[in-house]
C-alpha positions as CSV (number, residue, x, y, z in Angstrom):
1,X,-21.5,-14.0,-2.0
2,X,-22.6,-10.8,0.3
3,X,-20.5,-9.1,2.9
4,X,-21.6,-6.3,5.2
5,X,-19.4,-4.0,6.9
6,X,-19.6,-3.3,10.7
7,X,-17.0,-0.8,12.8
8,X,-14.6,-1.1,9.4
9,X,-14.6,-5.1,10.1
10,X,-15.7,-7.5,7.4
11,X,-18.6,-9.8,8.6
12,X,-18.8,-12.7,6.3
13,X,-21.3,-14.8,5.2
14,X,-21.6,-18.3,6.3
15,X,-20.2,-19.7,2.8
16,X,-16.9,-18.0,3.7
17,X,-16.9,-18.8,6.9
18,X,-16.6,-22.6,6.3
19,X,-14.1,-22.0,3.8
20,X,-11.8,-19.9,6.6
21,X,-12.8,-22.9,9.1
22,X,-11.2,-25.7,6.6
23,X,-7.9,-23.1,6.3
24,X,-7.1,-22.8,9.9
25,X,-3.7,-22.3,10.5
26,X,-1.1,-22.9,13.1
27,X,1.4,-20.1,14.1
28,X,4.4,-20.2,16.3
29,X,4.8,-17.4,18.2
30,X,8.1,-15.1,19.0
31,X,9.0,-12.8,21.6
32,X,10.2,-8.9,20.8
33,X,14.1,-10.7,20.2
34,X,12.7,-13.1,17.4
35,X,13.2,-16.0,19.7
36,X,10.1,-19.0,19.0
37,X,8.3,-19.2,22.4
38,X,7.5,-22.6,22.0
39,X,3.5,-21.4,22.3
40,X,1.4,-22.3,19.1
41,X,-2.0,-20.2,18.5
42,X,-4.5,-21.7,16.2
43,X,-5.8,-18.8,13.5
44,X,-9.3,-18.5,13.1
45,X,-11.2,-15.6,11.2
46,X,-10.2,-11.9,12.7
47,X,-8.4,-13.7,16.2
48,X,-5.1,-11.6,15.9
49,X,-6.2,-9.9,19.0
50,X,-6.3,-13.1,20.7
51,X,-2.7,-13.4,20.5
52,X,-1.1,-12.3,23.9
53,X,0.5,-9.4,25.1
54,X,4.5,-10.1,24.1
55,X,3.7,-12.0,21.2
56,X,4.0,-12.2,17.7
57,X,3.5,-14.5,14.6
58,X,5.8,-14.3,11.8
59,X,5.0,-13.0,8.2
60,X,6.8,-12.8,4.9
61,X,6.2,-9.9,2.9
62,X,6.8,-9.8,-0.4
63,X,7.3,-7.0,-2.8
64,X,7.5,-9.0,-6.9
65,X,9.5,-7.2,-9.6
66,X,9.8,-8.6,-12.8
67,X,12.6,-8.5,-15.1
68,X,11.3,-5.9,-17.0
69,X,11.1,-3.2,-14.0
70,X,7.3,-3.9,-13.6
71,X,6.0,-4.5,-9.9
72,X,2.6,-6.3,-9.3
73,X,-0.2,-5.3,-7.7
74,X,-3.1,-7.3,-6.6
75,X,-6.5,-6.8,-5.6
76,X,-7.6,-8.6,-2.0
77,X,-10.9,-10.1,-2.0
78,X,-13.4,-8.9,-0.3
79,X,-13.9,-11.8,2.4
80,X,-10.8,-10.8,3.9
81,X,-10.5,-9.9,7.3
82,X,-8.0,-7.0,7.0
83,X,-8.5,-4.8,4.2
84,X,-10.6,-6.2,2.3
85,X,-11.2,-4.8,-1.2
86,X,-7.7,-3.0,-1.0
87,X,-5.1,-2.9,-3.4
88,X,-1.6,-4.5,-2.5
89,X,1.4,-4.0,-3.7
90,X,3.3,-7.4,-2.2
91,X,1.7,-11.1,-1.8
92,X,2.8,-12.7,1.7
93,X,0.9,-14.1,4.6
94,X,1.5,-16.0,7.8
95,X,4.5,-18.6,8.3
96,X,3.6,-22.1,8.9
97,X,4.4,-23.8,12.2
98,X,8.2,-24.7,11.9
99,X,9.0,-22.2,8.7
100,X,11.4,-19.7,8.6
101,X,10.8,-16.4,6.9
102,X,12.2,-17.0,3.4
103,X,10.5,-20.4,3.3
104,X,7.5,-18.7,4.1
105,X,8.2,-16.2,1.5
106,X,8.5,-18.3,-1.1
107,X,6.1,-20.7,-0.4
108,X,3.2,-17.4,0.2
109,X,4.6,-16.3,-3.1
110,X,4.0,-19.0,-5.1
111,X,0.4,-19.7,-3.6
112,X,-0.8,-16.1,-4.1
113,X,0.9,-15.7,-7.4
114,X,2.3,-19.2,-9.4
115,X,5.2,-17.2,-9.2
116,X,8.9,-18.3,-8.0
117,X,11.4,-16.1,-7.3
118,X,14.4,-16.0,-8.8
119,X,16.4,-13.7,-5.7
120,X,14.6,-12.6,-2.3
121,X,16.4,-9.7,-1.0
122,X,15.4,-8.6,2.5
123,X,14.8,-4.7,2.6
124,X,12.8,-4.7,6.2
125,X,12.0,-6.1,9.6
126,X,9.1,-4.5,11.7
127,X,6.9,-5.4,14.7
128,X,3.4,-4.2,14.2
129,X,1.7,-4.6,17.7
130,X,-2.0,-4.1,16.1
131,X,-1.8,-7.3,14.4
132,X,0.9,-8.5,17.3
133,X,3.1,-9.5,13.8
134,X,6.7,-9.6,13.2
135,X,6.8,-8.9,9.7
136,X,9.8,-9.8,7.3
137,X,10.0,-7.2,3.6
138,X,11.4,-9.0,0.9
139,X,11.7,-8.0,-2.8
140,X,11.4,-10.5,-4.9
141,X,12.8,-10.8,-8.2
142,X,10.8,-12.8,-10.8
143,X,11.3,-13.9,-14.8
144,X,7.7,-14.0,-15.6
145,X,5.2,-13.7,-18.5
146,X,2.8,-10.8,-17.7
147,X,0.1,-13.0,-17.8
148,X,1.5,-16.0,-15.6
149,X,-0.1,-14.6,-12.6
150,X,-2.3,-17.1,-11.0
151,X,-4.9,-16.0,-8.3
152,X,-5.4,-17.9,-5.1
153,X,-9.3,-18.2,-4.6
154,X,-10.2,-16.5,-1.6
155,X,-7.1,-14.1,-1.3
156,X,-6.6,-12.0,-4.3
157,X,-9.3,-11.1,-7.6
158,X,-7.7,-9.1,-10.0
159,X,-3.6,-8.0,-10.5
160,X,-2.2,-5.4,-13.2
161,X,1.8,-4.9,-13.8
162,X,2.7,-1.1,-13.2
163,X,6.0,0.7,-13.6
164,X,8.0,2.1,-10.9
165,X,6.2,5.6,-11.4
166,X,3.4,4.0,-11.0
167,X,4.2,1.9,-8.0
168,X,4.8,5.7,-7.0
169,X,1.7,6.6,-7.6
170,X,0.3,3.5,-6.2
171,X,1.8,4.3,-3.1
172,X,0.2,7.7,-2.3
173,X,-3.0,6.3,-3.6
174,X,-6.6,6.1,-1.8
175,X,-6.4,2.3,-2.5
176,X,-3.0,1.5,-1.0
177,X,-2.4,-0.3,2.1
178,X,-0.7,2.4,4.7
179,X,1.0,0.1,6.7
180,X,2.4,-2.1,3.6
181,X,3.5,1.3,2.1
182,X,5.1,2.2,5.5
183,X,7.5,-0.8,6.1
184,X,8.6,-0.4,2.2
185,X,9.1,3.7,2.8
186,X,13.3,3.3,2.1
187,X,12.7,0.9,-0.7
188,X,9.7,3.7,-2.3
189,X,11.6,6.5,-1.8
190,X,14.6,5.5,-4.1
191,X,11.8,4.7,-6.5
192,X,10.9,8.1,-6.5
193,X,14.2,9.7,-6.9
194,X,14.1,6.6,-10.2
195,X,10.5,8.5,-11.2
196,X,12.8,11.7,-11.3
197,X,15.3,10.2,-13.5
198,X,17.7,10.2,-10.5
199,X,19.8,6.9,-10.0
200,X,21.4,6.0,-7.0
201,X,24.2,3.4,-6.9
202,X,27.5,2.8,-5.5
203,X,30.3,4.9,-6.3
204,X,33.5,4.1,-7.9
205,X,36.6,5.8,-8.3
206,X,35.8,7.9,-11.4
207,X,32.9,9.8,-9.0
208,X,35.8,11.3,-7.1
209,X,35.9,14.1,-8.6
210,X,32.5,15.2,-8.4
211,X,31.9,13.8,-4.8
212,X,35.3,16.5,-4.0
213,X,33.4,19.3,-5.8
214,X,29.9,18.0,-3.7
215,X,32.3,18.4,-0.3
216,X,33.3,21.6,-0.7
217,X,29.9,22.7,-1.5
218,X,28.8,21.7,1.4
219,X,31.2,23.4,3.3
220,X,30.2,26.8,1.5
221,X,26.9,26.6,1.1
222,X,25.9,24.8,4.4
223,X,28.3,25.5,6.9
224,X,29.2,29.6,5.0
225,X,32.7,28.7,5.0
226,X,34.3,30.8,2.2
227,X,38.2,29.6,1.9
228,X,38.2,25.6,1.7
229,X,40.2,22.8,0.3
230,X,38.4,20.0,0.5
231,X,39.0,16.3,1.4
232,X,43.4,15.6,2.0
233,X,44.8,14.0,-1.2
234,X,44.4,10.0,-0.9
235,X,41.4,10.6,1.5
236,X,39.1,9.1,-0.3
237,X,41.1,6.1,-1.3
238,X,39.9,4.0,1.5
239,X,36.4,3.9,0.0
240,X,37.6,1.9,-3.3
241,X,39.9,-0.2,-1.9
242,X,37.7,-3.7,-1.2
243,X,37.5,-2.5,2.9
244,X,33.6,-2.1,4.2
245,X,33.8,1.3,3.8
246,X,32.0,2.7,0.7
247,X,29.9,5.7,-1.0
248,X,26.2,6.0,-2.5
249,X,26.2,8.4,-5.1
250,X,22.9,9.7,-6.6
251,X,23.0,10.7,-10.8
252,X,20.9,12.7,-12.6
253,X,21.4,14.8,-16.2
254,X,25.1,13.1,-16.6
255,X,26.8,14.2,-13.2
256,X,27.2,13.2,-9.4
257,X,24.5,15.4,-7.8
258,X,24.8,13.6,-4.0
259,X,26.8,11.3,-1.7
260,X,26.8,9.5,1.4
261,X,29.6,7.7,2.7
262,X,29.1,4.9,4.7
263,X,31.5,3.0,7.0
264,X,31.1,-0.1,8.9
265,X,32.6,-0.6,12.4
266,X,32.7,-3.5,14.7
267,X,34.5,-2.7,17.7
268,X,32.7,-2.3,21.0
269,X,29.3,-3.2,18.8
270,X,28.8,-3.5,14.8
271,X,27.4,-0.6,13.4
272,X,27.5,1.4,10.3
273,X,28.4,5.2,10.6
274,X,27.5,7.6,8.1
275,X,30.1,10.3,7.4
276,X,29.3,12.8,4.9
277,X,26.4,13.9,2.7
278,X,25.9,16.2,0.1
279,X,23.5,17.0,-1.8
280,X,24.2,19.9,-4.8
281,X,21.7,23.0,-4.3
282,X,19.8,22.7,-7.4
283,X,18.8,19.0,-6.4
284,X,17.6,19.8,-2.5
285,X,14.5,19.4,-1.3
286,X,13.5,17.1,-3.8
287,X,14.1,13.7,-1.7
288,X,17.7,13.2,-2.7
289,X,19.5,13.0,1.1
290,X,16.3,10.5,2.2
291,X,17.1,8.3,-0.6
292,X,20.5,8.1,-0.1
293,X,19.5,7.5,3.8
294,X,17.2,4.8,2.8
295,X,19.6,3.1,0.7
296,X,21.9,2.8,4.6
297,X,19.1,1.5,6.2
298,X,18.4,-1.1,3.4
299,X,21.8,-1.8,3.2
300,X,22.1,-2.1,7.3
301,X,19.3,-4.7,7.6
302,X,20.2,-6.8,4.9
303,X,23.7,-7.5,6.5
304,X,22.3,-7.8,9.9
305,X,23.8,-4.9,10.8
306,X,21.8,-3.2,14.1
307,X,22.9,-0.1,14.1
308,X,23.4,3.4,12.4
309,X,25.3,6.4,14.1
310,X,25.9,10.0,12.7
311,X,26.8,13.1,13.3
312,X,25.1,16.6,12.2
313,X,26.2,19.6,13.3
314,X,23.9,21.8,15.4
315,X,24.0,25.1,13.1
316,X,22.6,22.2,10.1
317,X,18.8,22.5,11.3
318,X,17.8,21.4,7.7
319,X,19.8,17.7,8.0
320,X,18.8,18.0,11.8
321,X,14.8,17.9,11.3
322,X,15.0,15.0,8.1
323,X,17.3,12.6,10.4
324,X,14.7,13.5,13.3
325,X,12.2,12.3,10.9
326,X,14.1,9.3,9.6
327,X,13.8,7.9,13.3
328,X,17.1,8.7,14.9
329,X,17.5,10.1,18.2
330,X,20.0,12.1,19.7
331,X,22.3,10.3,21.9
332,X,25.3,12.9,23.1
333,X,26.1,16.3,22.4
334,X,29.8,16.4,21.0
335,X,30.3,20.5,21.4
336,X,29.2,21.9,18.3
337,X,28.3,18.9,17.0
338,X,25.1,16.2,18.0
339,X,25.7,12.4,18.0
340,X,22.5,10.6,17.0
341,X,21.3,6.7,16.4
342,X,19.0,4.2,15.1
343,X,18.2,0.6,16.1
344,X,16.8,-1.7,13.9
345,X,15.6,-5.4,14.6
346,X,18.1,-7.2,12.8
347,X,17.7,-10.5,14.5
348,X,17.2,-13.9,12.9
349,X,14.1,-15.9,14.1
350,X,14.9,-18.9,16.1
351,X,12.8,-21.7,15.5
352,X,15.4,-24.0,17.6
């Protein structure tokens, strides 16, 4: 079976052609709040630009990790309309008129793959206007032989298990998708503190010290301030004692080398504020702050929480330019001090 390539678009032969006209599919279509429109497009080969202005189809996304730490990748088949030839690192597709977006994951995942998942864990939700999708990122966690994968004819030709270095690797790769890589970004960039032998996880009470010793370095190092005394005794307390409020803490050679504390509010609006972060000098610039950011944001979507606030003080140009970066946007100027936000969709699709 031939293709040719015209203006980067696949132009199929007729054989593959008939086997996309058997496969048509139905689509409900959302508005920018997730809500189902009640309007139902018909999918034929390369028609997402047919879709109107305002509207988008829903897709599950799903990244598979097996029980040994391996993450699959699989190859697209060349009769695909976007990105053909390209190497993937998530199966997923379009949901089915009427399903929600963990029915269509699993269902997508156990076409593509023969896999089932044993926990889907939502990391993301993006609209891409291109492709006029509203995209759900799950990970999916699987119990599988290596060699249990099983290929759905038409969408995928070859798979390979890689580690998390080299679902790294993957990720910077000539082959990867960019936009797949893109709505994973918080998920890959713990992974690459992981590559680096740097693990993040919650904190619990016997990182006090260290996450004291990380504070006042701050305060020297960052802000030059030469006599300090750190958090008040019992400060910290709050942060172990079952409230919302806790602390990511990243590891590396045996010690407490970052943290982030996190508190959730719901009074006017629910929305998580982050307090302080630290990072230890010999560990900057090396992707620890964005990992503990990304673990937030992961952590904010996943509870349907739409909101993160923080503060960074105007002298910090350093934290300044990487939350700049991470999306947020400044909202007031508090004196010597800058209050900034991010949004994310957080919104569960209606199909009602």
């Amino acid at each position: 079976m031939g293709y040719e390539y015209k203006n980067g678009v696949t132009e199929p032969d007729e054989e593959h052609l008939i086997r996309m006209e058997k496969k048509r599919e139905l689509w409900d279509l959302y508005d920018r709040e997730g809500r189902r429109t009640g309007e139902i497009f018909e999918r034929g080969f390369g028609t997402y630009g047919n879709i109107p202005q305002g509207r988008f189809h829903l897709v599950s996304d799903i990244l598979v990790r097996n029980k040994d730490g391996r993450y699959l990748l699989c190859k697209r088949h060349m009769g695909k309309d976007v990105y053909p030839g390209f190497w993937e690192a998530s199966a997923g597709g379009s949901a089915k008129v009427g399903e929600l977006p963990e029915e269509c994951a699993g269902r997508e995942l156990k076409e593509e793959t023969g896999l089932e998942a044993d926990q889907l864990e939502l990391i993301n939700v993006v609209f891409r206007e291109p492709s006029h999708s509203l995209i759900y990122c799950y990970v999916a966690d699987v119990d599988a032989e290596p060699d249990s994968v099983i290929l759905q004819e038409g969408e995928t030709v070859d798979y390979k298990w890689v580690d998390a270095a080299g679902l790294v690797d993957y990720s910077t790769s000539d082959v990867a998708i960019n936009t797949n890589v893109e709505r994973y970004s918080n998920f890959y960039n713990v992974l690459k503190l992981e590559a680096q032998n740097i693990h993040v996880r919650r904190a619990v009470p016997r990182d006090v010290p260290g996450i004291e010793a990380l504070f006042i370095e701050m305060l020297r190092t960052i802000y030059k301030r030469d006599e300090v005394t750190g958090y008040e005794e019992g400060y910290l307390d709050r942060f172990f004692s079952g409230s919302l409020d806790f602390i990511y803490v990243a590891e590396a050679e045996g010690e407490v080398i970052a943290f982030l504390s996190v508190e959730e509010h719901n009074e006017n609006e629910r929305y998580i504020y982050l307090d302080d972060l630290s990072v230890t000098e010999k560990f900057r610039n090396r992707g620890v702050g964005k990992g503990l950011m990304g673990m937030a944001e992961m952590y904010s979507v996943k509870e349907g929480i739409p909101a993160i606030l923080l503060h960074v003080d105007q002298r910090n140009e350093s934290a300044y330019n990487l939350y700049a970066r991470l999306g947020y946007s400044e909202i007031a100027d508090d004196g010597d001090r800058m209050l900034m936000r991010k949004d994310f969709f957080v919104g569960k699709c209606s199909c009602s």
